[in-house]
Structure formats: structure tokens, C-alpha cells
C-alpha positions as CSV (number, residue, x, y, z in Angstrom):
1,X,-1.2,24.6,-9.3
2,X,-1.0,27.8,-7.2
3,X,3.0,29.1,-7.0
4,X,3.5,31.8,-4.6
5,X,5.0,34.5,-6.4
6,X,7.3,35.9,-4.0
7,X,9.0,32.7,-3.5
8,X,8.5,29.9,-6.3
9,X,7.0,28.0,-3.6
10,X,4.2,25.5,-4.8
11,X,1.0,25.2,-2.0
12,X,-2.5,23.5,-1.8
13,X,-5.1,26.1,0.3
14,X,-8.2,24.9,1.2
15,X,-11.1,25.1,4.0
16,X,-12.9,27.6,5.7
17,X,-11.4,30.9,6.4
18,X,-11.8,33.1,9.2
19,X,-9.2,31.1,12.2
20,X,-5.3,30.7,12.6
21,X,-4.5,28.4,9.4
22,X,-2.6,25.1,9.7
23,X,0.6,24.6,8.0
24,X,1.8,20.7,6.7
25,X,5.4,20.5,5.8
26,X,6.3,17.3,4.0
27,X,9.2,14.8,4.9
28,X,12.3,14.8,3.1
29,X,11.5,11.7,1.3
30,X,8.3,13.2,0.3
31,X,6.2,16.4,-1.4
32,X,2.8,18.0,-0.3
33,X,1.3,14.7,-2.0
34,X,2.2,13.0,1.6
35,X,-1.0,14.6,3.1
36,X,-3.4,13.2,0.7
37,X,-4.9,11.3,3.3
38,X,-5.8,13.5,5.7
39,X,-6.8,16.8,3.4
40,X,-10.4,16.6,2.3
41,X,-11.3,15.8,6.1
42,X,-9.4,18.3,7.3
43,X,-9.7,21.2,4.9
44,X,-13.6,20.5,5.8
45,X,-13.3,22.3,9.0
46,X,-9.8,24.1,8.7
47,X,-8.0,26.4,6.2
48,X,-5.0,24.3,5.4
49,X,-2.2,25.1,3.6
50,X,0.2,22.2,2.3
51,X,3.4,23.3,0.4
52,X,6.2,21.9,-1.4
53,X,9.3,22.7,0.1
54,X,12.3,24.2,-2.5
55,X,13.8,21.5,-4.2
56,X,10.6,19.0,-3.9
57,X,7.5,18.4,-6.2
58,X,6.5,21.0,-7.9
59,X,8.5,23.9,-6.2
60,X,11.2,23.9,-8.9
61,X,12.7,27.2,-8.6
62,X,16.3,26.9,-8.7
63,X,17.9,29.4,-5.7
64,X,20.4,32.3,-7.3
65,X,21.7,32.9,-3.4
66,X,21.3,30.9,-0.2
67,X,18.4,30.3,0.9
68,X,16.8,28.7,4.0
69,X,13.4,26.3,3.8
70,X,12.2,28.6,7.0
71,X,12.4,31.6,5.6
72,X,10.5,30.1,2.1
73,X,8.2,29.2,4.9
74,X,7.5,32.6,6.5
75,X,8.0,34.3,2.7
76,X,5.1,31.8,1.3
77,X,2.5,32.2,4.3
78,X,3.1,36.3,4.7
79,X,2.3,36.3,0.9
80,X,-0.9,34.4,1.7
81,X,-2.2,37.1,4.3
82,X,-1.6,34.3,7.2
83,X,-0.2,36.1,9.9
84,X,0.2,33.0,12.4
85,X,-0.1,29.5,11.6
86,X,-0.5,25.9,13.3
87,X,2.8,24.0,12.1
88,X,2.8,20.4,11.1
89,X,6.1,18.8,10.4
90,X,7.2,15.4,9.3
91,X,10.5,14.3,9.2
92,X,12.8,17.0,8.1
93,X,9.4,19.3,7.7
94,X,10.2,19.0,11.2
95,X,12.8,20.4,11.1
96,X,11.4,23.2,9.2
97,X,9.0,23.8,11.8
98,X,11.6,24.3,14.6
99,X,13.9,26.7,12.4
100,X,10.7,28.7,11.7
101,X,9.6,28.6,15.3
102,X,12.9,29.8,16.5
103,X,13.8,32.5,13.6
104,X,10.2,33.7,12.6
105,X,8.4,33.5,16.8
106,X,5.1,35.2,16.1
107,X,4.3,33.3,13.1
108,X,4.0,29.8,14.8
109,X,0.8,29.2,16.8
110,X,1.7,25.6,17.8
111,X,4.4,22.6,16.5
112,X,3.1,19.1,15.7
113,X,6.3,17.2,15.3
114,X,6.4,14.1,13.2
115,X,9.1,11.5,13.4
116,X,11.7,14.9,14.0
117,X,14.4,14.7,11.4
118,X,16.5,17.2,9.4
119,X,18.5,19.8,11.6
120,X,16.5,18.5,14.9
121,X,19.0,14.8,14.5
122,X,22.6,15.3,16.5
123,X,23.3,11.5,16.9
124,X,24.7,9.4,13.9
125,X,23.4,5.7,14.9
126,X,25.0,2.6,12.3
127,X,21.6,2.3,10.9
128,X,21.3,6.0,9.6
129,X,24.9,5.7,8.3
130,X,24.0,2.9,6.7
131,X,21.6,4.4,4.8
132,X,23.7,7.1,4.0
133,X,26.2,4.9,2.9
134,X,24.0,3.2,0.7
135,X,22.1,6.5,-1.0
136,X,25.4,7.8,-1.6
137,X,26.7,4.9,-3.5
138,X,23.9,4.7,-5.5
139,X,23.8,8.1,-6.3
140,X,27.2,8.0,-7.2
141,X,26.8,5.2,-9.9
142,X,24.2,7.0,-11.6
143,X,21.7,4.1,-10.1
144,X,18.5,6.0,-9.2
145,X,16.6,3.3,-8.8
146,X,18.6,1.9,-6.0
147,X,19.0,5.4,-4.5
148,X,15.0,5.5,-4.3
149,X,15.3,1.6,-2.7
150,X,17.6,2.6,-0.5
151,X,14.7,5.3,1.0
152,X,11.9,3.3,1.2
153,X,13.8,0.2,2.9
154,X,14.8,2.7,5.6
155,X,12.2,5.7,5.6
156,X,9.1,3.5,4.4
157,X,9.7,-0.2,6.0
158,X,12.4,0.5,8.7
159,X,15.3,-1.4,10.1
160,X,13.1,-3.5,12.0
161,X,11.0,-4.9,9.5
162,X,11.0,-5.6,5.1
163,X,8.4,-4.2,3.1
164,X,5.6,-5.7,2.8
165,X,2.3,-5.8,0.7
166,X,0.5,-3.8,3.3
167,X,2.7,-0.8,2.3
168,X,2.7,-1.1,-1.2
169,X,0.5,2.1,-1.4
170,X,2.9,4.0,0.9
171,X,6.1,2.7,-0.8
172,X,4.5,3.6,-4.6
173,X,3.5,7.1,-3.7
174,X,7.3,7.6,-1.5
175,X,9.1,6.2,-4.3
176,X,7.2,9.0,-6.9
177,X,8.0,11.8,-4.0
178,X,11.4,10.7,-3.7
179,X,12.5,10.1,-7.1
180,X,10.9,13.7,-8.4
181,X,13.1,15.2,-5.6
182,X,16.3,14.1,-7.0
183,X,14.8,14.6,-10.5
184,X,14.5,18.6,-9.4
185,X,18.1,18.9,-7.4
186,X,19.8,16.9,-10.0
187,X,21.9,20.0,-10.6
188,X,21.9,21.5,-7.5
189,X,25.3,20.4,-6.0
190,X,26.4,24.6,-5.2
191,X,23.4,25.2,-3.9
192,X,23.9,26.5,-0.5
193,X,21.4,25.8,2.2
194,X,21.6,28.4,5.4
195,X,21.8,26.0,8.6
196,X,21.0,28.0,12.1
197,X,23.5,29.0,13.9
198,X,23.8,28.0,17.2
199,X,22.3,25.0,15.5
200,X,18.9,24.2,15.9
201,X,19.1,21.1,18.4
202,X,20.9,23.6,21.0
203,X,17.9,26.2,21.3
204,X,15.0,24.0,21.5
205,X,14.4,25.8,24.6
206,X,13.7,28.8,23.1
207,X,10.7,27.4,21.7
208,X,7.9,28.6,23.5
209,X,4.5,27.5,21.6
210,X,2.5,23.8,22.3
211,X,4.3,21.2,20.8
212,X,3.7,18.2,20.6
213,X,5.9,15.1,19.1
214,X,4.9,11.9,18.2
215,X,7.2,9.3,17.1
216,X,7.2,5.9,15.3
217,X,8.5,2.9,17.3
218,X,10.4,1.0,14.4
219,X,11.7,4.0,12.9
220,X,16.0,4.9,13.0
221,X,17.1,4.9,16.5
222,X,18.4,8.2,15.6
223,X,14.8,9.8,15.2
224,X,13.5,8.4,18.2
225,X,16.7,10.2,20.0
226,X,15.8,13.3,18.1
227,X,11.8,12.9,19.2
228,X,12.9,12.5,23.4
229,X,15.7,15.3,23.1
230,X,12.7,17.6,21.5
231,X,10.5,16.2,24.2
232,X,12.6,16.9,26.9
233,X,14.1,20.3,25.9
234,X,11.1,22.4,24.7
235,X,9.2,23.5,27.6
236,X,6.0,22.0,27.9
237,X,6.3,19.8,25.1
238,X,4.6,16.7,24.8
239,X,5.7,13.0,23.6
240,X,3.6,9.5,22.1
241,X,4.9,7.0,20.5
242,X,3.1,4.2,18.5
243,X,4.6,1.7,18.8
244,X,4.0,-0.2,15.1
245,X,4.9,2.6,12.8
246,X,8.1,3.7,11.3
247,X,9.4,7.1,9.9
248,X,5.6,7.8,8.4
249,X,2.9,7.3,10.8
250,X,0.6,10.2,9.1
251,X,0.9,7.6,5.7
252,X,0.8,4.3,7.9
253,X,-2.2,5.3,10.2
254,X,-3.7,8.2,7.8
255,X,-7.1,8.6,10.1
256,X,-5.8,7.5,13.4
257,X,-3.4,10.4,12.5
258,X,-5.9,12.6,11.5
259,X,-7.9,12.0,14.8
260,X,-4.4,13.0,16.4
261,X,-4.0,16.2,14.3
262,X,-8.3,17.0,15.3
263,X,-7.6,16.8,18.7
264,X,-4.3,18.2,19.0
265,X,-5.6,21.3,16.9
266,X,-9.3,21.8,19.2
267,X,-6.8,22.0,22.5
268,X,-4.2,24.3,21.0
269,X,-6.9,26.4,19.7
270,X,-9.1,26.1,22.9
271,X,-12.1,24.7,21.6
């Protein structure tokens, strides 16, 4: 397991070197493992890097300061030699994307946005305080098991739909991610996360690179409101939905989403 040394941060790097590397940032209910699905195809015809985000898998490192996941990111790929990087994010990887668009400009190539999540959310809809409501509680009866439920009724299945045996893959490998997240942060209550400020949903426009966003039509009303407010806001930007997925279309639809990330990657890169 490579560890970066200048940050703690755990990464994957594989493929052919030579061109503008892409970048996968996980979900928040998930670790580098997410991309499983789509790495041996892609690392055959792209240096890929994949990394564990502070707090998640095997990036254990506990922060002696405040720290922000962007900056990790920038750290992590500038100690790698990658001077420039396609971005991937899912969910609150999202997120992560933006923040390391806006605070670290020449080091982000393009932005494939996933389901946006994390700092890129501004509207509290019943279904994401619901969840909330019902992590919290867990969590606060020492119940992990229900605080890992609670994730993969919401993140996994959706409101719209219960789980089913279709997505018993995708629930096993989320429930793993999620559960060694909390395992890792189990102590990590003063830990002080640096947020952007203005915040990051009020400078989208100053993102300037493609992006592209593609969201999941049963997923929490309050990403899909995220995913048209990025649409809308960053200049350029593009939007799909599909319409039978939830919060993980890259797990749900790994090589329809890999066909997505292949052509998304040959027209950013002009080839």
C-alpha cells in the first residue's frame, strides 16, 4: 500500500505515463475501493491515481492542525510529480474536486462530478434530515450497525426504492467503506475540518475547467438540487441524468460509467 509521505495519504497509481493523469475521489460513504470496477480498464490506457481521502480506508493519519481534504489533494498529487490532473468526484469527492478547483486552479485539467455532495449541497430537503436524524441517533447509542444501515438505505438504495438483491454487491462493499470510516474517525470529534470561505456553492463560477455532472434520478432531492445548481452556475458545464440510479451510478452501472468517464476523458483531452 503506497502512503504519500508528505501527507499520510493512501493512493493506487497505475497506467501508462506520459499524459495529464486522472484523479478519482471516493464518496463519503466510500474509500478508493469504490473504483474497483472501472480500474483495470482504465489504468490500461490512462495513468490513474485513486486515493483515500483523510479519515477513510487506509489513510489513517490522525491531523495535529486543521486540515482541508483539498489541500491533502494538491499535497498528495505535487508529491507524485503530477503537475495537472483530470478530477473525478463522487459524492462529497465532489466536493473535493470543486474546493481543489477553486483553491489550487492550475492543478485541475477538467471536473467529472458525480452525484455532487459535501460542501457543493446548500438545501436541507426532509429526506437528507432524515438521514441525518437517523445516523446521528445511531451513532449516539453506540449502534454501528444501524449507523452503517442507515447509509446504505439512503446512499445505496435511495428514498425511492428498498434494497434489493440486485445490490447486494454494492451494499456489502458500502457497508465495508462505511463502517472502516467511522472505525478510523472514532476519536476524531476536535478535529477541525477548514470549510471555504465564501463557501464553495457561492463561487462555482469561478470554476473555469470542462465539467461535467451527472446525476442519479432516485438519489436525495437534495443532490439532484446540488447537480442543476453546479450545472447552471459553472460556465460551460454540462448535465445527464440517468434516470434509474441513486447516489452511486459509477457502482450501479460500473461499465456504462466507465464508457462515460472514456468519452468524457478523449473530448477533454482532444483526442
Amino acid at each position: 500500500m503506497p502512503v504519500c509521505p508528505d501527507t499520510g495519504i493512501a493512493y493506487d497509481r497505475a497506467g501508462p505515463t506520459g499524459g495529464t493523469p486522472v484523479l478519482l475521489v471516493h464518496a463519503g460513504v466510500a474509500d478508493r475501493r469504490m473504483w474497483e470496477p472501472q480500474w483495470a480498464e482504465l489504468t490500461r490506457r490512462h495513468d490513474v491515481v485513486r486515493l483515500d481521502l483523510r479519515g477513510f480506508g487506509e489513510s489513517t493519519s490522525r491531523p495535529a492542525a486543521p486540515f482541508a481534504h483539498h489541500d491533502d489533494v494538491a499535497a498528495t498529487l505535487a508529491a507524485l510529480g503530477a503537475e495537472r490532473a483530470h478530477v473525478v468526484g463522487c459524492s462529497f469527492g465532489a466536493g473535493v474536486a470543486v474546493e481543489t478547483a477553486l483553491e489550487h486552479p492550475d492543478l485541475v485539467a477538467s471536473l467529472l462530478l458525480v452525484a455532487p455532495g459535501g460542501s457543493l449541497m446548500t438545501e436541507m430537503s426532509p429526506e437528507l434530515r432524515r438521514f441525518f436524524d437517523a445516523e446521528r441517533e445511531a451513532m449516539d447509542r453506540g449502534d454501528l450497525d444501524a449507523a452503517v444501515q442507515a447509509n446504505l438505505d439512503w446512499w445505496v438504495d435511495g428514498p425511492q426504492r428498498g434494497a434489493d438483491a440486485a445490490r447486494s454487491e454494492v451494499r456489502d462493499l458500502v457497508a465495508t467503506m462505511q463502517r472502516r470510516a467511522f472505525e478510523v474517525t472514532a476519536d476524531w470529534d476536535d478535529v477541525e475540518e477548514v470549510e471555504l470561505d465564501p463557501p464553495t456553492g457561492e463561487r462555482l463560477g469561478e470554476v473555469t475547467v470542462p465539467t461535467l455532472v451527472l446525476e442519479g434520478g432516485l438519489d436525495i432531492p437534495t443532490i439532484g438540487v446540488a447537480a442543476r445548481d453546479v450545472a447552471a452556475q459553472v460556465p460551460g458545464a454540462r448535465h445527464e441524468v440517468w434516470p434509474d440510479t441513486a447516489h452511486l451510478p459509477s457502482l450501479e452501472r460500473p461499465e456504462d460509467f466507465r464508457a462515460l468517464l472514456e468519452e468524457w476523458l478523449a473530448e477533454v483531452s482532444g483526442s
